[in-house]
CHARMM internal coordinates of N, CA and C (Angstrom, degrees):
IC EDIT
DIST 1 N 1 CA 1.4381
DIST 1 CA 1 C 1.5284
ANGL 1 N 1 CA 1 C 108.48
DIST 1 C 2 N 1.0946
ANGL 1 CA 1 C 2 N 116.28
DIHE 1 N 1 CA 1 C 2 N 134.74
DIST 2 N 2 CA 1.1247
ANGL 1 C 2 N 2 CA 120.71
DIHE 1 CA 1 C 2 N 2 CA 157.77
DIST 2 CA 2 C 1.4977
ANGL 2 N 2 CA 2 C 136.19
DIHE 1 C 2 N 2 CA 2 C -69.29
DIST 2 C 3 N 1.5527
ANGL 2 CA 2 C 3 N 127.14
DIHE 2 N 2 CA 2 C 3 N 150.12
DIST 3 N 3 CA 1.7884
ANGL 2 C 3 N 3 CA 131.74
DIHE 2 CA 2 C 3 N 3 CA -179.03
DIST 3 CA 3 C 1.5135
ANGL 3 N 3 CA 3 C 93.95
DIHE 2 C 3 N 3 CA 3 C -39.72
DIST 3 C 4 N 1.3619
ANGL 3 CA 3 C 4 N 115.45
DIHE 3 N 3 CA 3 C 4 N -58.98
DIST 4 N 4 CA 1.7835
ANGL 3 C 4 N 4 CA 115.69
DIHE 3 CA 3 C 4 N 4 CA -179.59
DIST 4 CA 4 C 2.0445
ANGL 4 N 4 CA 4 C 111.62
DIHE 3 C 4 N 4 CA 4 C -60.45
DIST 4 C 5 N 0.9631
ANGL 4 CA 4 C 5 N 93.54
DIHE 4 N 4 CA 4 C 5 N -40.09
DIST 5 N 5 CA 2.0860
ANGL 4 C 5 N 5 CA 86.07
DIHE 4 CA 4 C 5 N 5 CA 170.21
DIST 5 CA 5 C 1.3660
ANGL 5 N 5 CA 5 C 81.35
DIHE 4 C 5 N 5 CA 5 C -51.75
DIST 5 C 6 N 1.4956
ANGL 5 CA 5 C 6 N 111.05
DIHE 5 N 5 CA 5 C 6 N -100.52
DIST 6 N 6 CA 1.1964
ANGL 5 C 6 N 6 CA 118.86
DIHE 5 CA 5 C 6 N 6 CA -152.88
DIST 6 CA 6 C 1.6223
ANGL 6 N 6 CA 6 C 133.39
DIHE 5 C 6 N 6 CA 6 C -23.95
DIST 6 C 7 N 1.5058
ANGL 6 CA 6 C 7 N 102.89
DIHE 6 N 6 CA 6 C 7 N -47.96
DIST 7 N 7 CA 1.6333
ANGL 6 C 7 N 7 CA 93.55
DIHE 6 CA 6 C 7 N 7 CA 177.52
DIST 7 CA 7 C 1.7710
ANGL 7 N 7 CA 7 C 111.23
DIHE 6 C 7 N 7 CA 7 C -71.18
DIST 7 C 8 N 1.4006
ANGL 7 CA 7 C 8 N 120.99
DIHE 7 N 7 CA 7 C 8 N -49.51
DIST 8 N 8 CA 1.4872
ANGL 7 C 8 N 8 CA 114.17
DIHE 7 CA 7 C 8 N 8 CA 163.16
DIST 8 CA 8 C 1.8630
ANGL 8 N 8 CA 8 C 117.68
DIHE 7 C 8 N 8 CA 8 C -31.07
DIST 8 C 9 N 1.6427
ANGL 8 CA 8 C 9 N 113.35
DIHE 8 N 8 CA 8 C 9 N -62.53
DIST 9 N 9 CA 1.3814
ANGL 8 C 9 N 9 CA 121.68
DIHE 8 CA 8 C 9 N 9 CA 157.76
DIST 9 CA 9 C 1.6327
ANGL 9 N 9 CA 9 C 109.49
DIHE 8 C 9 N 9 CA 9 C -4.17
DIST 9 C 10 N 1.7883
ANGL 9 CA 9 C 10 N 97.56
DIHE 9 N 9 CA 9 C 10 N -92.02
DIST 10 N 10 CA 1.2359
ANGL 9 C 10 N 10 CA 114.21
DIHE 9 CA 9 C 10 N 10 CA -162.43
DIST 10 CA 10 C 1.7139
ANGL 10 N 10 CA 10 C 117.39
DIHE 9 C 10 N 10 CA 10 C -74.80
DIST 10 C 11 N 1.6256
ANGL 10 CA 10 C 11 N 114.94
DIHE 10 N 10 CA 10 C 11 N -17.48
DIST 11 N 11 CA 1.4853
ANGL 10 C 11 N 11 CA 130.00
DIHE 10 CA 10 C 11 N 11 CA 143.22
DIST 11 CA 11 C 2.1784
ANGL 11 N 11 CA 11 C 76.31
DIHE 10 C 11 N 11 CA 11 C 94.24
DIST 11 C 12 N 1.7076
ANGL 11 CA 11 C 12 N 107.24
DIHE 11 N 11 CA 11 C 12 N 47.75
DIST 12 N 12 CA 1.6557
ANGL 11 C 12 N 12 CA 132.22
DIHE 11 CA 11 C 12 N 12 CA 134.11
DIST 12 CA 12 C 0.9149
ANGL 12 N 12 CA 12 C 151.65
DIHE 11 C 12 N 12 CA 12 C -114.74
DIST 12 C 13 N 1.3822
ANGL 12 CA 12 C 13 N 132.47
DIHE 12 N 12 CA 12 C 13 N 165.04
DIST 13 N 13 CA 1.5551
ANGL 12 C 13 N 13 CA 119.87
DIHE 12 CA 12 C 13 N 13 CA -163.01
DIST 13 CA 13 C 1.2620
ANGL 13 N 13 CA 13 C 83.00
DIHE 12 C 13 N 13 CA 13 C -78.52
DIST 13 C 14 N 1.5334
ANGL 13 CA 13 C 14 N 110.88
DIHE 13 N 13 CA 13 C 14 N 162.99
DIST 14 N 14 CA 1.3697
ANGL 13 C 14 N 14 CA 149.86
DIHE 13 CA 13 C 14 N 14 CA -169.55
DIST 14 CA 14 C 1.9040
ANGL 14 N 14 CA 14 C 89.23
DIHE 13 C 14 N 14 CA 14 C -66.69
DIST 14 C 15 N 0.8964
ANGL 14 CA 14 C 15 N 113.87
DIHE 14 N 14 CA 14 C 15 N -65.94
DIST 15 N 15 CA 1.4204
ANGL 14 C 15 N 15 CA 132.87
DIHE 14 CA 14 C 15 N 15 CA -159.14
DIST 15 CA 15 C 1.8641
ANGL 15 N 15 CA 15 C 97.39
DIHE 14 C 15 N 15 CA 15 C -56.09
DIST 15 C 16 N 1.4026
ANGL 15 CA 15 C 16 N 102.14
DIHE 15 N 15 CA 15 C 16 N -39.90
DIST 16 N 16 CA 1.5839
ANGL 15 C 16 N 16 CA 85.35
DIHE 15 CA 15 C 16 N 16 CA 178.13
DIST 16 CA 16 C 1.6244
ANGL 16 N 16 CA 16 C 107.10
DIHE 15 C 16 N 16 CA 16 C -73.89
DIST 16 C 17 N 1.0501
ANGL 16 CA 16 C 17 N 117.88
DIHE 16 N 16 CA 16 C 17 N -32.18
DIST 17 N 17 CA 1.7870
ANGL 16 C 17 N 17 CA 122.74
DIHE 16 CA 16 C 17 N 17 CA -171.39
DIST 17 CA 17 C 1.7266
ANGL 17 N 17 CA 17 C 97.42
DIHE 16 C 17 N 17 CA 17 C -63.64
DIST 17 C 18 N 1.1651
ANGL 17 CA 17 C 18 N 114.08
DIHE 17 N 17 CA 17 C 18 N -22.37
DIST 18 N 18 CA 1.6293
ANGL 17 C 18 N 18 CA 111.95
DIHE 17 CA 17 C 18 N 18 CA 179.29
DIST 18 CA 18 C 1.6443
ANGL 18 N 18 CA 18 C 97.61
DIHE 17 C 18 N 18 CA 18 C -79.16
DIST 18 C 19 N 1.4121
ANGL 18 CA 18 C 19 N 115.85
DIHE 18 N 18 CA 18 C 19 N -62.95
DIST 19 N 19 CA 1.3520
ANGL 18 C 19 N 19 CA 120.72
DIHE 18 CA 18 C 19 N 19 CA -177.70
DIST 19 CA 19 C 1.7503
ANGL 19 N 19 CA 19 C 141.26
DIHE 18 C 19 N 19 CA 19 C -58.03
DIST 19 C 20 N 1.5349
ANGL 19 CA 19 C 20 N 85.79
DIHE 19 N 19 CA 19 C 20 N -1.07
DIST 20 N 20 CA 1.4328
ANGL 19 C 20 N 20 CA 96.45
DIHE 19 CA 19 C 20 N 20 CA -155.76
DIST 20 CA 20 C 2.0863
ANGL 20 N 20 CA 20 C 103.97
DIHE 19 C 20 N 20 CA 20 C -130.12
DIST 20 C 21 N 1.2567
ANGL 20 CA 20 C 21 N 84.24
DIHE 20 N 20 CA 20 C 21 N -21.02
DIST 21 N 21 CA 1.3802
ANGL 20 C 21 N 21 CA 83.45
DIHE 20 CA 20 C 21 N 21 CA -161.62
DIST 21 CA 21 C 1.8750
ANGL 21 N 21 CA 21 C 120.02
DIHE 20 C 21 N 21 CA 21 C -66.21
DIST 21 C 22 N 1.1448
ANGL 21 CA 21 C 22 N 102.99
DIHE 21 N 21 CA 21 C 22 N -18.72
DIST 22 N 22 CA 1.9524
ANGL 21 C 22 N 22 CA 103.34
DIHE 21 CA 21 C 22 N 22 CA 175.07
DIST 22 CA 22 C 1.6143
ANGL 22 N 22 CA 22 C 75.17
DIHE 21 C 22 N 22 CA 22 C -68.86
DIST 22 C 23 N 1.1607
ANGL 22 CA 22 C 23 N 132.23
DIHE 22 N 22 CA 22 C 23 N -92.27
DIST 23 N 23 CA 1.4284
ANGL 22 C 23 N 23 CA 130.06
DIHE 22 CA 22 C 23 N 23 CA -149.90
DIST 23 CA 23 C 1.3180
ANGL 23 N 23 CA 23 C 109.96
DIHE 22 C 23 N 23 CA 23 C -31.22
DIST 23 C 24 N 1.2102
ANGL 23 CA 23 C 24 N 127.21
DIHE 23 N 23 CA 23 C 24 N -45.65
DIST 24 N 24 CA 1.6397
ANGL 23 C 24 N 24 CA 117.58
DIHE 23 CA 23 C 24 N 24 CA -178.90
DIST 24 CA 24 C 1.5696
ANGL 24 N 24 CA 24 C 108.98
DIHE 23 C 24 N 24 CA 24 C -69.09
DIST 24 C 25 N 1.6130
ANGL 24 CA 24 C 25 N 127.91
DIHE 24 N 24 CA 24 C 25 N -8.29
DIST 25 N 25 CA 1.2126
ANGL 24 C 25 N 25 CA 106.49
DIHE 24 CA 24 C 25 N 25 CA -173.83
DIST 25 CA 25 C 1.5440
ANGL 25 N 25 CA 25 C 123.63
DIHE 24 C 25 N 25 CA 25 C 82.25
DIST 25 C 26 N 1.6634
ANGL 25 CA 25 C 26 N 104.34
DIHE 25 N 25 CA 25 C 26 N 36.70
DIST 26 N 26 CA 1.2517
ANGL 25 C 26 N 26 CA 110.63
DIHE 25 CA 25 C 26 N 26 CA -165.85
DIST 26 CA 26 C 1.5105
ANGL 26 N 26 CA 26 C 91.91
DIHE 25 C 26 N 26 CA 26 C -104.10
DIST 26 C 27 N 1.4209
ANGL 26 CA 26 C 27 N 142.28
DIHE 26 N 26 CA 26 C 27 N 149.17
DIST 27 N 27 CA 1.0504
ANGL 26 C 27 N 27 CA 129.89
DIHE 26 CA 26 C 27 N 27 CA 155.87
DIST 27 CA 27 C 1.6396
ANGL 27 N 27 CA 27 C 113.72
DIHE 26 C 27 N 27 CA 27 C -78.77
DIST 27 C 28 N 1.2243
ANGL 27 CA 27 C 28 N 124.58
DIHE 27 N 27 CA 27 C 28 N 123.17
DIST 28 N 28 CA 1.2079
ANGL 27 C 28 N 28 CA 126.86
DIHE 27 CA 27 C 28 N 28 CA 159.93
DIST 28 CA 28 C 1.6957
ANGL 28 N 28 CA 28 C 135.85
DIHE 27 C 28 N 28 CA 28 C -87.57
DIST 28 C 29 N 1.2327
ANGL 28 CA 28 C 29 N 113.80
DIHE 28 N 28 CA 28 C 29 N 124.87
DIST 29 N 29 CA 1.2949
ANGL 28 C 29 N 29 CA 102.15
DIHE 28 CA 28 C 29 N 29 CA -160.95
DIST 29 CA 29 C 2.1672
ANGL 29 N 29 CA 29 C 97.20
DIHE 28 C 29 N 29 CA 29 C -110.43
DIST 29 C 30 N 0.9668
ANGL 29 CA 29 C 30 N 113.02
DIHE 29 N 29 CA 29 C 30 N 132.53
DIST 30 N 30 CA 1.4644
ANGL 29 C 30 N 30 CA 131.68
DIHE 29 CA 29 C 30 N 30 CA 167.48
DIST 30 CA 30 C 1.6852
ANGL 30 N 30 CA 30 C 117.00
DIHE 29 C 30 N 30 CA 30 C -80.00
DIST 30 C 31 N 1.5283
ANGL 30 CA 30 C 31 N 97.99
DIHE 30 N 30 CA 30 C 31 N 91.13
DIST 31 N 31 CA 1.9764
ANGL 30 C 31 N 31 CA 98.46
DIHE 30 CA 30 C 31 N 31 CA 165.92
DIST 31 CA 31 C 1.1790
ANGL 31 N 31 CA 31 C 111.31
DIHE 30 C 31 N 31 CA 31 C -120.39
DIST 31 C 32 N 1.2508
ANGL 31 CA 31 C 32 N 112.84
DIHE 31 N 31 CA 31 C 32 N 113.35
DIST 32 N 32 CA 1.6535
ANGL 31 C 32 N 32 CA 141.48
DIHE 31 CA 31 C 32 N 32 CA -146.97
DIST 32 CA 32 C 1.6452
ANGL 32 N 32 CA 32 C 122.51
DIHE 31 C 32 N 32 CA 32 C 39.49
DIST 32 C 33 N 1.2891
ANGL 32 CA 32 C 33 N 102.11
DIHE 32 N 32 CA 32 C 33 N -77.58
DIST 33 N 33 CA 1.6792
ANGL 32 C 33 N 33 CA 105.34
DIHE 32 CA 32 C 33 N 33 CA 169.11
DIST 33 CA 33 C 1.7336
ANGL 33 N 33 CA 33 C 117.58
DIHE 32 C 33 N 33 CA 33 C -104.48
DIST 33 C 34 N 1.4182
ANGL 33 CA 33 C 34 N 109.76
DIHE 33 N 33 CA 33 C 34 N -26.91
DIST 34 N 34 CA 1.1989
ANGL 33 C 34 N 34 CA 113.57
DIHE 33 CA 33 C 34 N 34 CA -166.19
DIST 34 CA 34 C 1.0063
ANGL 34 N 34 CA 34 C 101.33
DIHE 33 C 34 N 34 CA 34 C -95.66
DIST 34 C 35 N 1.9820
ANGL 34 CA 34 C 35 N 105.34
DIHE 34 N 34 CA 34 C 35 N 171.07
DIST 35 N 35 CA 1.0926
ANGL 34 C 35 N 35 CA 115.92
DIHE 34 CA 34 C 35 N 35 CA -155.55
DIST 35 CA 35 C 1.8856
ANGL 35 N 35 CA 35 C 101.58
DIHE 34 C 35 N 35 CA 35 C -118.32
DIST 35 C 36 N 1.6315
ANGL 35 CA 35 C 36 N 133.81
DIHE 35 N 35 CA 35 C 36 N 118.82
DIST 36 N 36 CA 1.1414
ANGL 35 C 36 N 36 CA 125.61
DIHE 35 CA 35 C 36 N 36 CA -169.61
DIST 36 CA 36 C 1.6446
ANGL 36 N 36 CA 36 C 106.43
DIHE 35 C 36 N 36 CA 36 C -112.35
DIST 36 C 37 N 1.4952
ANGL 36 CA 36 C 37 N 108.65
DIHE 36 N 36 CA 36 C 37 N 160.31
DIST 37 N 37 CA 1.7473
ANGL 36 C 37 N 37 CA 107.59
DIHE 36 CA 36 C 37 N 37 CA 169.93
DIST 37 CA 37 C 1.6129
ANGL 37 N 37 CA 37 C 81.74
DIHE 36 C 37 N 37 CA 37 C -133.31
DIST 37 C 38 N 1.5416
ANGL 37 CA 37 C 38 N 74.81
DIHE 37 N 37 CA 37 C 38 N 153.39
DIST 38 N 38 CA 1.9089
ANGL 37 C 38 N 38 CA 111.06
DIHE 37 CA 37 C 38 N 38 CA 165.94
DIST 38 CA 38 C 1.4631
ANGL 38 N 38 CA 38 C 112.55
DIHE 37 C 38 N 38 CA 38 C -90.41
DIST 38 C 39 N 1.4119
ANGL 38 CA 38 C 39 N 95.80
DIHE 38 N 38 CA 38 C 39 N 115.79
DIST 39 N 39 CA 1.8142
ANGL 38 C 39 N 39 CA 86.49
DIHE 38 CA 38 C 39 N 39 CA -171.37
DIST 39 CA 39 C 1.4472
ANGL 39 N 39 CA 39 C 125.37
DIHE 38 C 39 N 39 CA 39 C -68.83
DIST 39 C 40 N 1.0092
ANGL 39 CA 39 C 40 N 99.87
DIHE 39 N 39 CA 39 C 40 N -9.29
DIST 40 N 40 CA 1.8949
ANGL 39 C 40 N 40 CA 125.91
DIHE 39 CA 39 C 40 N 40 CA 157.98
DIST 40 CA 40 C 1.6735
ANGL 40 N 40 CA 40 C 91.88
DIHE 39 C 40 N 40 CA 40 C -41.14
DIST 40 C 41 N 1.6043
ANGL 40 CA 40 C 41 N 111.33
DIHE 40 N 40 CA 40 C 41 N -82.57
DIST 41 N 41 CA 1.4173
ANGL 40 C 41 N 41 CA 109.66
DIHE 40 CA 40 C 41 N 41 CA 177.79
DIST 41 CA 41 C 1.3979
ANGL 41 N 41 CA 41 C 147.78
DIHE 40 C 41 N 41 CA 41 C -58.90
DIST 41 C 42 N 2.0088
ANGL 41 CA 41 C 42 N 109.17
DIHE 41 N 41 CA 41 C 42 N -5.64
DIST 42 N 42 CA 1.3876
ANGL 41 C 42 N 42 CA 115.60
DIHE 41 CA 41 C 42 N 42 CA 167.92
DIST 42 CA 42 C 1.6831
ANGL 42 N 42 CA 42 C 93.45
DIHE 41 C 42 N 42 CA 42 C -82.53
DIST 42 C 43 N 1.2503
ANGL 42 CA 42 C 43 N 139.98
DIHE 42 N 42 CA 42 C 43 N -31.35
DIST 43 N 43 CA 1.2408
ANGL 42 C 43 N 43 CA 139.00
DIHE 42 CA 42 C 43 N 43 CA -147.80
DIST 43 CA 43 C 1.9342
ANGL 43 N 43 CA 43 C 98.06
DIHE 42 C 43 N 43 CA 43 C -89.90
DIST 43 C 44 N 1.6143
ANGL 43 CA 43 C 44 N 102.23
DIHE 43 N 43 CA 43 C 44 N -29.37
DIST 44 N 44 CA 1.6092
ANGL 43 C 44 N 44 CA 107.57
DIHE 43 CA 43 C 44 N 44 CA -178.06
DIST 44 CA 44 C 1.8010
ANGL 44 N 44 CA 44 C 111.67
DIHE 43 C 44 N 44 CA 44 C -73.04
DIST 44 C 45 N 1.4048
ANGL 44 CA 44 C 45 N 79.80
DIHE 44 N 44 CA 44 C 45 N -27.81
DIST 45 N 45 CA 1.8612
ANGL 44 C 45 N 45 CA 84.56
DIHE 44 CA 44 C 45 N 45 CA 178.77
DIST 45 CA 45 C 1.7596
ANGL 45 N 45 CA 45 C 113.66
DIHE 44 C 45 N 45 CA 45 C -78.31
DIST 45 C 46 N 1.2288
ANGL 45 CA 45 C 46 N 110.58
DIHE 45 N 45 CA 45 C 46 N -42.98
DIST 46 N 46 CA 1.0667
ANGL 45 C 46 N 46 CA 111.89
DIHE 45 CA 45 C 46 N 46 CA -173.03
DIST 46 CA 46 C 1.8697
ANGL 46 N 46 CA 46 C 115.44
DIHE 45 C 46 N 46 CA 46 C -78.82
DIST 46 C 47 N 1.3242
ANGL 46 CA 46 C 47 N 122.23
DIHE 46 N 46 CA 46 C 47 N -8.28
DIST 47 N 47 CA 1.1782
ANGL 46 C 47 N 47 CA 151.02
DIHE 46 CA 46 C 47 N 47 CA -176.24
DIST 47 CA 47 C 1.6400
ANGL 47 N 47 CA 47 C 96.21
DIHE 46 C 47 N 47 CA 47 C -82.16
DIST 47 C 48 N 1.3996
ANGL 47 CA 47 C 48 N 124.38
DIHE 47 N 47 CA 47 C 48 N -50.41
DIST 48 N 48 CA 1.7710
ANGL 47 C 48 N 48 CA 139.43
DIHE 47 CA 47 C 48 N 48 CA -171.24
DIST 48 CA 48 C 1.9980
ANGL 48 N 48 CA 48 C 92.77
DIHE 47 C 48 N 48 CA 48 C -81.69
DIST 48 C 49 N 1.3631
ANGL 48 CA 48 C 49 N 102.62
DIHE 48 N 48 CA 48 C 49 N -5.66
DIST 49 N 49 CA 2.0004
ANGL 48 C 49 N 49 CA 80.85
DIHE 48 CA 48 C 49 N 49 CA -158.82
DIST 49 CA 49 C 1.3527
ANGL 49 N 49 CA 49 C 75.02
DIHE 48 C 49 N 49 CA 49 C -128.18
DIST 49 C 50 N 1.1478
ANGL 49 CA 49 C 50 N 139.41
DIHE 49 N 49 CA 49 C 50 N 56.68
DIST 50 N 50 CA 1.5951
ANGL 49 C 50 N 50 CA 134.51
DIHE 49 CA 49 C 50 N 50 CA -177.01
DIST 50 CA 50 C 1.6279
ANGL 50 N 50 CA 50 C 96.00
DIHE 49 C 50 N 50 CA 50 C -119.32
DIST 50 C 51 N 1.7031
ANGL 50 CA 50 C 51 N 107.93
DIHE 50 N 50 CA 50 C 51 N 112.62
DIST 51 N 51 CA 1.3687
ANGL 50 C 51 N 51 CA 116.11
DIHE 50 CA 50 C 51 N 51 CA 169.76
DIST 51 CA 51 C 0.9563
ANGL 51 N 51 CA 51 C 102.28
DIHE 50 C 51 N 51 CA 51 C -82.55
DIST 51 C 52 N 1.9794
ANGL 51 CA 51 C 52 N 127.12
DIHE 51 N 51 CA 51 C 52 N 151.65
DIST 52 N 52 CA 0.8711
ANGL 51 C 52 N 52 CA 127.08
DIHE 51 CA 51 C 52 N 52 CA -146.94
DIST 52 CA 52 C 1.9395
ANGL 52 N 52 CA 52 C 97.45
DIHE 51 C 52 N 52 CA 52 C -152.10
END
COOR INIT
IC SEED 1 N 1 CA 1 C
IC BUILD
């Protein structure tokens, strides 16, 4: 997924998914310049931050 999946995804600006994402525990993966997530790993984060 891309910074743009992701903030649409989680329904944030792009800019926090850049700023925020080591802190949430996202794995980020590097293919060439850009920056990708495993949607395995937006779904693991949001799975750990699930109010209940």
């Amino acid at each position: 997924m891309t910074p743009e999946d992701v903030s649409e995804y989680l329904a944030v600006p792009k800019k926090t998914v850049y700023a925020c994402w080591k802190s949430w525990g996202l794995k980020g993966i590097r293919v060439g310049k850009h920056l990708r997530f495993r949607e395995r790993s937006v779904e693991d984060y949001l799975t750990r931050n699930t109010v209940v």
